[in-house]
C-alpha positions in Angstrom: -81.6 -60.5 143.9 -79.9 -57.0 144.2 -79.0 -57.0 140.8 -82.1 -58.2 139.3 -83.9 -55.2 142.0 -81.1 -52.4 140.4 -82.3 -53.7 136.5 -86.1 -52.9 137.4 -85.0 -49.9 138.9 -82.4 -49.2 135.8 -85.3 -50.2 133.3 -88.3 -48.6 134.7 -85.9 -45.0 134.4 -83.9 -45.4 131.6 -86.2 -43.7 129.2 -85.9 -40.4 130.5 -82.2 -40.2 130.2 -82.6 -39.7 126.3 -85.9 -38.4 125.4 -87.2 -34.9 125.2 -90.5 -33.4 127.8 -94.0 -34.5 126.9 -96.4 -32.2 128.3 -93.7 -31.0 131.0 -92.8 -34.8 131.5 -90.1 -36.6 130.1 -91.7 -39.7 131.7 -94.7 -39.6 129.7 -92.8 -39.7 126.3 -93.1 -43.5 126.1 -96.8 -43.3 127.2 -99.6 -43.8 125.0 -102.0 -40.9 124.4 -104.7 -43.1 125.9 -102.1 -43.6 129.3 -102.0 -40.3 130.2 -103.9 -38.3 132.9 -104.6 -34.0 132.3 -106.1 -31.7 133.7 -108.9 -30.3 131.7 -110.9 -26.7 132.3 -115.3 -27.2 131.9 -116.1 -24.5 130.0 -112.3 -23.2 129.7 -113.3 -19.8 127.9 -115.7 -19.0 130.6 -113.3 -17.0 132.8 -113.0 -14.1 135.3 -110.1 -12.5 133.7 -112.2 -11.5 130.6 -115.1 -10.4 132.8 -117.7 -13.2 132.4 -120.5 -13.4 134.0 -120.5 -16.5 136.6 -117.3 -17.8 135.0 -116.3 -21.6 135.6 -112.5 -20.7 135.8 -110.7 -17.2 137.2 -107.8 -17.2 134.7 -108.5 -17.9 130.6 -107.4 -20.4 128.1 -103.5 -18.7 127.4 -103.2 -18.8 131.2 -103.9 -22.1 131.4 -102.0 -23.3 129.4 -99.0 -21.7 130.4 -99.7 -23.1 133.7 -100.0 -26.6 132.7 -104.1 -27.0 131.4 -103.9 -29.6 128.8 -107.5 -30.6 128.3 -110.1 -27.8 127.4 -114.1 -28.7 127.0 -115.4 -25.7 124.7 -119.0 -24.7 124.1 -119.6 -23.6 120.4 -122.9 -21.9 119.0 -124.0 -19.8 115.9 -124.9 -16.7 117.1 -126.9 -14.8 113.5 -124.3 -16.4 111.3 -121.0 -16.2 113.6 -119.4 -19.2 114.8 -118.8 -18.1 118.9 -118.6 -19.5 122.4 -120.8 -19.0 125.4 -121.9 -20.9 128.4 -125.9 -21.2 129.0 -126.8 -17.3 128.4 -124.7 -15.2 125.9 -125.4 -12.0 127.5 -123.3 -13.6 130.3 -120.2 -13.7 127.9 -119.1 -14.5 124.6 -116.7 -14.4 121.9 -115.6 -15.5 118.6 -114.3 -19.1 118.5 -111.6 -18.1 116.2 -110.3 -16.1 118.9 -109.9 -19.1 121.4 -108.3 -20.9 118.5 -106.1 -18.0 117.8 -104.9 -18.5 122.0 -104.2 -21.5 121.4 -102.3 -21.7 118.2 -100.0 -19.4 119.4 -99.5 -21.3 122.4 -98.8 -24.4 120.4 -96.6 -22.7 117.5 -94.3 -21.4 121.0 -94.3 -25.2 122.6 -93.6 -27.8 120.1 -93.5 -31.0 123.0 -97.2 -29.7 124.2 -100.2 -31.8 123.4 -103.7 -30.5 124.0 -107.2 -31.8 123.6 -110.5 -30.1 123.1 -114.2 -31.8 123.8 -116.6 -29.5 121.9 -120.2 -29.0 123.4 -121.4 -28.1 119.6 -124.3 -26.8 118.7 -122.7 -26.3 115.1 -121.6 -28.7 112.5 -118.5 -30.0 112.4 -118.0 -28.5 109.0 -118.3 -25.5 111.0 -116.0 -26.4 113.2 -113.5 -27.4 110.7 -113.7 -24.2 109.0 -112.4 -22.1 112.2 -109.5 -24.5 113.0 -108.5 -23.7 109.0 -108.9 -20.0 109.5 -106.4 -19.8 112.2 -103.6 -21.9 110.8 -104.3 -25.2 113.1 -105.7 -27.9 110.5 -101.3 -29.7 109.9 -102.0 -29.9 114.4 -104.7 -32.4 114.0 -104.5 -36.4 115.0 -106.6 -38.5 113.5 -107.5 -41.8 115.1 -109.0 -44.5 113.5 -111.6 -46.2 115.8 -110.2 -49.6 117.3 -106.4 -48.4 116.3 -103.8 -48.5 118.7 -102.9 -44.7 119.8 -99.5 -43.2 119.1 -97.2 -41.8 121.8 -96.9 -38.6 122.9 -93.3 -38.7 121.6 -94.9 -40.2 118.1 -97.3 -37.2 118.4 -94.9 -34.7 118.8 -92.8 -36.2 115.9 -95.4 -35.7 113.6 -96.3 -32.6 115.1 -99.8 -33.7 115.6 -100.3 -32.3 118.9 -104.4 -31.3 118.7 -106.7 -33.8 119.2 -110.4 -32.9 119.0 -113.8 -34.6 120.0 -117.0 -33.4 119.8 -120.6 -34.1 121.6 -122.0 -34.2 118.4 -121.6 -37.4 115.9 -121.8 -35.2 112.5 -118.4 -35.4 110.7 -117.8 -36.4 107.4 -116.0 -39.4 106.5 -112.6 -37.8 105.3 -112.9 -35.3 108.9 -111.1 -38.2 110.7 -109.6 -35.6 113.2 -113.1 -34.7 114.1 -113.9 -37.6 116.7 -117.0 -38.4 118.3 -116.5 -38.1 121.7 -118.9 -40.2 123.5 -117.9 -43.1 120.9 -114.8 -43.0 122.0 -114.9 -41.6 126.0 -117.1 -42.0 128.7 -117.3 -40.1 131.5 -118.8 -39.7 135.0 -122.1 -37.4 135.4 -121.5 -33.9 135.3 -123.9 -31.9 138.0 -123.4 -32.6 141.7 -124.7 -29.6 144.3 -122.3 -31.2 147.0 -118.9 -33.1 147.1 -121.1 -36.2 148.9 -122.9 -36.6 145.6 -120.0 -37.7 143.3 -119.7 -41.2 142.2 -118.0 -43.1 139.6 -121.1 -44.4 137.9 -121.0 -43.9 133.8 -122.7 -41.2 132.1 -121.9 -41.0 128.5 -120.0 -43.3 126.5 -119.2 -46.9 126.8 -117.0 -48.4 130.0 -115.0 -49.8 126.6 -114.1 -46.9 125.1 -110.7 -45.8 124.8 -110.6 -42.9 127.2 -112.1 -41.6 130.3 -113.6 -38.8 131.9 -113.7 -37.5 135.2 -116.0 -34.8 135.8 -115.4 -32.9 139.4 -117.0 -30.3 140.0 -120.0 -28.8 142.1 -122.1 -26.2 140.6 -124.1 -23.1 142.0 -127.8 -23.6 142.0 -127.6 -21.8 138.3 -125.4 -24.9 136.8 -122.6 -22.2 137.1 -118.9 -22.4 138.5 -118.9 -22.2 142.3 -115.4 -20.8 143.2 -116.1 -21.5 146.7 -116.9 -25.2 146.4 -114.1 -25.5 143.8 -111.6 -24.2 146.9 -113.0 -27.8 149.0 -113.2 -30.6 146.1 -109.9 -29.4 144.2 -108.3 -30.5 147.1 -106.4 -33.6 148.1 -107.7 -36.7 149.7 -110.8 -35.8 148.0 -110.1 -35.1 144.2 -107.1 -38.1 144.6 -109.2 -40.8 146.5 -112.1 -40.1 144.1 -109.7 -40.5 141.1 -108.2 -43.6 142.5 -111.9 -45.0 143.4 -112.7 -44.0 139.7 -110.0 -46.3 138.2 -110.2 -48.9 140.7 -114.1 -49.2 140.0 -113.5 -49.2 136.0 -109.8 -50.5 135.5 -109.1 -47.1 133.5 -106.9 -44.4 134.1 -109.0 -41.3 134.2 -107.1 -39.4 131.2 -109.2 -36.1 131.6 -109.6 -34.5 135.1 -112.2 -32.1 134.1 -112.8 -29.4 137.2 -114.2 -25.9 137.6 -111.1 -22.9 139.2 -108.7 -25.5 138.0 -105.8 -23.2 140.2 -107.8 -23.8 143.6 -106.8 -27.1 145.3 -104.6 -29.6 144.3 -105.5 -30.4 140.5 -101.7 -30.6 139.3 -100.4 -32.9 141.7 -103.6 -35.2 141.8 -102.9 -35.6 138.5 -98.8 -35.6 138.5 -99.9 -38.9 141.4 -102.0 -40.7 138.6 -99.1 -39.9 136.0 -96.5 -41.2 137.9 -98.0 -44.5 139.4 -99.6 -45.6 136.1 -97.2 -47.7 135.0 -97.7 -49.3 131.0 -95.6 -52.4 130.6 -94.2 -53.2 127.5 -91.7 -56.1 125.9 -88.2 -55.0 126.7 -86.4 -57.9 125.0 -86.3 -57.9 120.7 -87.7 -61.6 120.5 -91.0 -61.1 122.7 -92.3 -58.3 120.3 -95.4 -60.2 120.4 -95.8 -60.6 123.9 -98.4 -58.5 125.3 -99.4 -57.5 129.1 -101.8 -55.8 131.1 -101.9 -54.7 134.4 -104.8 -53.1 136.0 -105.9 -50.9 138.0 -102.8 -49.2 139.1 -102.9 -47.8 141.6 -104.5 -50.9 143.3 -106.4 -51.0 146.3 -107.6 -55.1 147.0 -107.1 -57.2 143.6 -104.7 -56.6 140.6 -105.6 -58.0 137.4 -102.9 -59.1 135.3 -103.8 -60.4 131.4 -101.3 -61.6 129.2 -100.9 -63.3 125.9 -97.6 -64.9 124.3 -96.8 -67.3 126.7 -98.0 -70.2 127.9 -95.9 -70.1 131.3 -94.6 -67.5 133.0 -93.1 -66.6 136.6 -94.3 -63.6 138.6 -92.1 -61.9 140.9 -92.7 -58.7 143.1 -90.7 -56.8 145.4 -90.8 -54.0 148.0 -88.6 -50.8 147.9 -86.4 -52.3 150.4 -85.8 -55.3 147.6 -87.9 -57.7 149.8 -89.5 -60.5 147.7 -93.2 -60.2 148.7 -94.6 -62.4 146.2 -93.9 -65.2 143.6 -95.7 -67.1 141.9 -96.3 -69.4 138.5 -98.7 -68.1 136.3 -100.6 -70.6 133.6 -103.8 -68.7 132.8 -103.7 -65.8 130.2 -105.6 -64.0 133.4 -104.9 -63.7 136.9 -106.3 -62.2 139.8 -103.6 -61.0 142.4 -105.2 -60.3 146.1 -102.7 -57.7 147.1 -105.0 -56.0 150.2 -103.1 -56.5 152.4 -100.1 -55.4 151.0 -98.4 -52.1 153.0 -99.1 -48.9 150.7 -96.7 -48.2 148.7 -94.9 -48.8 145.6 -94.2 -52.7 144.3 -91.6 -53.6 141.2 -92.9 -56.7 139.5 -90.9 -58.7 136.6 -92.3 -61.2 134.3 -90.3 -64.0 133.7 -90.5 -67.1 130.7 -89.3 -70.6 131.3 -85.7 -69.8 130.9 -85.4 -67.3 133.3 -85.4 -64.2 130.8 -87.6 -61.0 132.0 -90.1 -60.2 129.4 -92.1 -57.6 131.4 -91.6 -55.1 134.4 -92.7 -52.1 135.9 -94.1 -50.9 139.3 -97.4 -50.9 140.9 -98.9 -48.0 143.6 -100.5 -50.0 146.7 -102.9 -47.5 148.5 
């Protein structure tokens, strides 16, 4: 059993020991795009630094992302004929969009292992918005994703150096703009305006509960629908953000993969998300002939019941074990789904193996029990 314990231990690590950082985090390399948490500004453009009226964050978008931001929602409008961003009054603040994209190309062009994504509140066609990325130099950053296709790694991303991935409120792009994606066809998210922390729920906004990606939005705004840096200093902080994040994905089965929050350097927005990052474990095939097996396990972290759905085998053993290397369940699994009841299970975190008739481990990973 010790040596089996040590191989789960040996496989769930091993990547890191040869792969470069994604987004800061070697770890994540192996992860799908759409199996990664980040932490994402609301109206990232609309800060204190550059002396905006009621700003949403203190420090601005090249700050940010030199401090870890990888998510950015951006509000575009044409203002007689220039293409520029604001938030609700433009005599509050605004600037030329190109000059956001100009921050963040040159942030991008220094940190080739850095992905970054950008939901655009557009009140300009995406032809419009196509034609500032050009201007700047970003168009060779931009993914495209075909709906219903499997999303590449952030190791595949960085690869092929396509490292910007853009959505949009509005559904207006062009059939050959297939790096412009709709956002709410392919996110959904939580509402977005709570006047106090005991408002926020998990209940969907936009989007479908299917989609690909989710949403998060925390944050409590002043009675103006502005930033309220003195809320931000309360909900930014753990239990709160982290228990809501975990009821969140418990309540959905989805790893919230944007963590959008107003004064994003109040609180304790890194390491909620860092926590979601590191317990969100993706299992994958880790023997050549079981290239068509496929497993999921869900939510993680878990609070009562763990699904697990499978398909490739008709028969398979399931084996979990404590940190100590404590069996603490085992059991024959014949359906392709399975509910485990794991409540009362001690917090903490669980190594699992799957296992086919013959004894050979087609599956492992770990679990967070809270």
């Amino acid at each position: 059993m010790k040596y089996i314990f040590s191989f789960l231990l040996f496989f769930v690590g091993f990547h890191v020991t040869f792969l470069g950082q994604c987004n800061g985090d070697e770890s994540l390399c192996v992860k799908r795009y759409n199996e990664v948490s980040v932490v994402m500004t609301h109206n990232a453009f609309c800060c204190g630094d550059k002396d905006y009226t009621l700003p949403n964050q203190q420090h601005c978008i090249t700050q940010q992302l030199q401090e870890g931001v990888r998510g950015l929602m951006i509000d575009v409008y044409n203002s007689d004929g220039n293409i520029v961003v604001y938030h609700a009054v433009e005599a509050w603040g605004s600037e030329p969009l190109a000059d956001i994209l100009n921050e963040i190309k040159t942030f991008m062009d220094a940190n080739p292992n850095e992905i970054i994504s950008i939901i655009f509140q557009s009140d300009v066609t995406a032809t419009d918005i196509g034609n500032e990325l050009d201007s700047v130099g970003l168009m060779p950053y931009l993914y495209h994703h075909q709906a219903g296709a499997e999303w590449a790694t952030l190791q595949e991303m960085i690869d092929d150096n396509k490292r910007l991935v853009v959505f949009s409120e509005s559904d207006d792009g062009l059939p050959e703009q297939t790096w412009y994606h709709y956002a709410w066809g392919t996110i959904f998210d939580t509402d977005y305006s709570y006047d106090a922390p005991s408002d926020f729920h998990c209940g969907v906004n936009r989007g479908s509960a299917d989609n690909d990606l989710y949403l998060v939005n925390h944050w409590v705004s002043s009675g103006l629908g502005t930033g309220d840096s003195t809320q931000a200093i309360v909900v930014n902080e753990n239990p709160l953000l982290l228990d809501r994040l975990r009821e969140c994905m418990n309540e959905h089965g989805k790893l919230p993969n944007f963590v959008g929050v107003d004064y994003y350097n109040f609180g304790s927005v890194f390491a909620a998300v860092d926590s979601l990052n590191d317990n969100y474990i993706v299992t994958t095939p880790i023997n050549v002939p079981f290239d068509n097996f496929e497993v999921s396990i869900y939510p993680n972290p878990v609070q009562d019941f763990l699904s697990i759905e499978h398909k490739g085998f008709n028969r398979l053993l399931l084996t979990f074990w404590d940190v100590q290397g404590q069996i603490v369940l085992e059991e024959k699994i014949y359906d392709a789904r399975k509910k485990i009841n794991c409540g009362c299970w001690l917090p903490g975190v669980y190594f699992y193996s799957l296992s086919d008739v013959q004894g050979k481990i087609v599956s492992s990973g770990k679990v967070q029990k809270f």
